[in-house]
VEXNUBA-803978 format. One line per 3 residues: number of its first residue (from 1); their letters; for each residue x, y, z of C-alpha. Coordinates in steps of 0.001 Angstrom, whole numbers, padded with zeros to 6 digits. Example, Ala and Ser with C-alpha at 12.3 -4.5 7.8 and 13.67 -1.06 7.14 Angstrom:
// residues 2
1	AS	012300,-004500,007800; 013670,-001060,007140 .
***
This chain:
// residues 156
1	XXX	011056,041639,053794; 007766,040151,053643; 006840,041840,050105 .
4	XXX	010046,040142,048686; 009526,036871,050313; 006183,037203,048581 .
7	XXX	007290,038181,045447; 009938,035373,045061; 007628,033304,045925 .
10	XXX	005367,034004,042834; 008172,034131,040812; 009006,031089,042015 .
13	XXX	005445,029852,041245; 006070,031434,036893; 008625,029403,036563 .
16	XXX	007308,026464,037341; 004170,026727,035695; 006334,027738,032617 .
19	XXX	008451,024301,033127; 005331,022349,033478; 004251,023902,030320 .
22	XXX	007134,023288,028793; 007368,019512,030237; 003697,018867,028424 .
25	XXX	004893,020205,025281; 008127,018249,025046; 005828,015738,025850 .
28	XXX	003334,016249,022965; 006280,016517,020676; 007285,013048,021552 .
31	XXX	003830,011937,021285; 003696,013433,017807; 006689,012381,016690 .
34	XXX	006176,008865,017661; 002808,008789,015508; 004703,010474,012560 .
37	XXX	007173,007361,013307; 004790,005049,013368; 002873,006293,010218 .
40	XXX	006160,006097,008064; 006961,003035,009313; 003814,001561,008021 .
43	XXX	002884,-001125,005305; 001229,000170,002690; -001811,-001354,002281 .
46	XXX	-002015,-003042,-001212; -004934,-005730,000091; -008123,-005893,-002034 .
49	XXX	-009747,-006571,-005376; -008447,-003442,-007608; -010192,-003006,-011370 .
52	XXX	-008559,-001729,-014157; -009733,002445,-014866; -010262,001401,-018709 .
55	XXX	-012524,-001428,-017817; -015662,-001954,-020481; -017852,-004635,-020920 .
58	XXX	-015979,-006227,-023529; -012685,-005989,-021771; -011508,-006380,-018101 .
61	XXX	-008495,-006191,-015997; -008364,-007032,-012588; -005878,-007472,-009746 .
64	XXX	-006635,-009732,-006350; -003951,-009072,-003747; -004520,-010862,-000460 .
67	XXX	-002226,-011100,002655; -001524,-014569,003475; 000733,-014755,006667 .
70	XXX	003813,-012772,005760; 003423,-012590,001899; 001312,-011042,-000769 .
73	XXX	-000243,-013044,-003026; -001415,-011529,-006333; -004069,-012832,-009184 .
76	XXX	-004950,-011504,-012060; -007674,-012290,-014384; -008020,-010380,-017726 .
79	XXX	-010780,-010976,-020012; -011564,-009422,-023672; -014174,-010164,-026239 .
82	XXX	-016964,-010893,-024062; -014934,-013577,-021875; -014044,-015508,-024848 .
85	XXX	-010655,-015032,-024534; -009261,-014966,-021008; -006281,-015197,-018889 .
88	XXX	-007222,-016076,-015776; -006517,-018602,-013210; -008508,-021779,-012269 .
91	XXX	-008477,-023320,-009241; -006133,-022302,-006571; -003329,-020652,-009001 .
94	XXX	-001694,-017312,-008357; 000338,-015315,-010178; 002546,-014414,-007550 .
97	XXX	003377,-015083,-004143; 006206,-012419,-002583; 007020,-011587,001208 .
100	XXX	004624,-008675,002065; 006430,-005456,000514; 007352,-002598,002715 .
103	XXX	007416,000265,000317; 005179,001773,-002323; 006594,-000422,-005284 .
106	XXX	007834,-003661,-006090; 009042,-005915,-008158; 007959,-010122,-008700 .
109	XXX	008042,-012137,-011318; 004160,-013318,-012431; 002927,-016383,-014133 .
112	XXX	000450,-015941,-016364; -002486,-018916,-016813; -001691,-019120,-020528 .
115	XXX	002116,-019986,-020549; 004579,-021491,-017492; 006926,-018544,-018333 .
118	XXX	007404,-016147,-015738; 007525,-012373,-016677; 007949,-009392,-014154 .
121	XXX	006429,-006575,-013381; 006170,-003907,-011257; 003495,-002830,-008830 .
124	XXX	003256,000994,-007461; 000633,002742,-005408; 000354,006355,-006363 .
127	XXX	-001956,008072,-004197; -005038,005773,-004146; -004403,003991,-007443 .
130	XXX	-002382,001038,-008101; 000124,000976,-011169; 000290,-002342,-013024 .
133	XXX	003516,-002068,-015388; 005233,-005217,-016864; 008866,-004918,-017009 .
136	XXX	009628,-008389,-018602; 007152,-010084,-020884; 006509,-013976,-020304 .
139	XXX	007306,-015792,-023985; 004640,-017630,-024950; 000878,-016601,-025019 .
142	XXX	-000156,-013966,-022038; -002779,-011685,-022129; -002589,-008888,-020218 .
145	XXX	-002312,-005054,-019963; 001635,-003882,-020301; 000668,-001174,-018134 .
148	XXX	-002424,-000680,-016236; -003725,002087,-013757; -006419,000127,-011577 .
151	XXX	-008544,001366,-009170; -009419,-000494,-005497; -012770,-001630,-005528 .
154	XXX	-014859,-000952,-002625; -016323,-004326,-002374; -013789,-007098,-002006 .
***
């Protein structure tokens, strides 16, 4: 009688390690599946000074996004021949203002420096690059690429 008390007991004892086991591995689950959540759920993070991949030293493209608040504000600045000819803003204008996106790609209407029209385009991240792609072109005098694969520079 004693040997099967004994042996219940330790049965007893299994199980409950098993549940335990069990309980920290439901537990780990939720933990992971909360971070999986959370990553998903997440802005991407289109904040910096990003320069276009075709860049020489007669010709650049470049795209300033800054977080301001809730939005996104975006200025560009494209230069050719040396800085000669430029489009790019003085003072305090921007090119866009939008309410921070929550995906990968968007779509705003711009102002270029050279003309009050507004064209759109439409702004991706791919992996690590950002894709510039006008949609709409402003009428008037802009200068800028119609599609453009820039790259974040590490120094903003």
């Amino acid at each position: 009688m004693k040997r099967l008390i004994i042996k219940i007991f330790f049965i007893v004892i299994s199980i409950s390690n098993v549940e335990a086991r069990n309980i920290n591995l439901t537990a780990s689950n939720s933990i992971a599946k909360e971070k999986i959540r959370s990553l998903q759920n997440a802005k991407p993070s289109y904040v910096g000074l990003w320069g276009w991949e075709k860049d020489t030293e007669t010709i650049n493209f470049s795209l300033t996004l800054k977080r301001v608040g809730a939005n996104l504000v975006g200025t560009y600045c494209y230069a050719a021949d040396n800085g000669d000819t430029a489009d790019c803003p003085t003072d305090e204008k921007v090119s866009f203002t939008i309410p921070y996106p929550s995906k990968n790609v968007f779509t705003t209407a711009f102002t270029s420096n050279n003309t009050p029209n507004k064209g759109i385009v439409k702004i991706s991240i791919v992996g690590k690059d950002l894709i510039w792609e006008i949609i709409k072109k402003p009428v008037g005098k802009y200068l800028c690429p119609t599609r453009a694969k820039l790259i974040r520079n590490k120094v903003e």
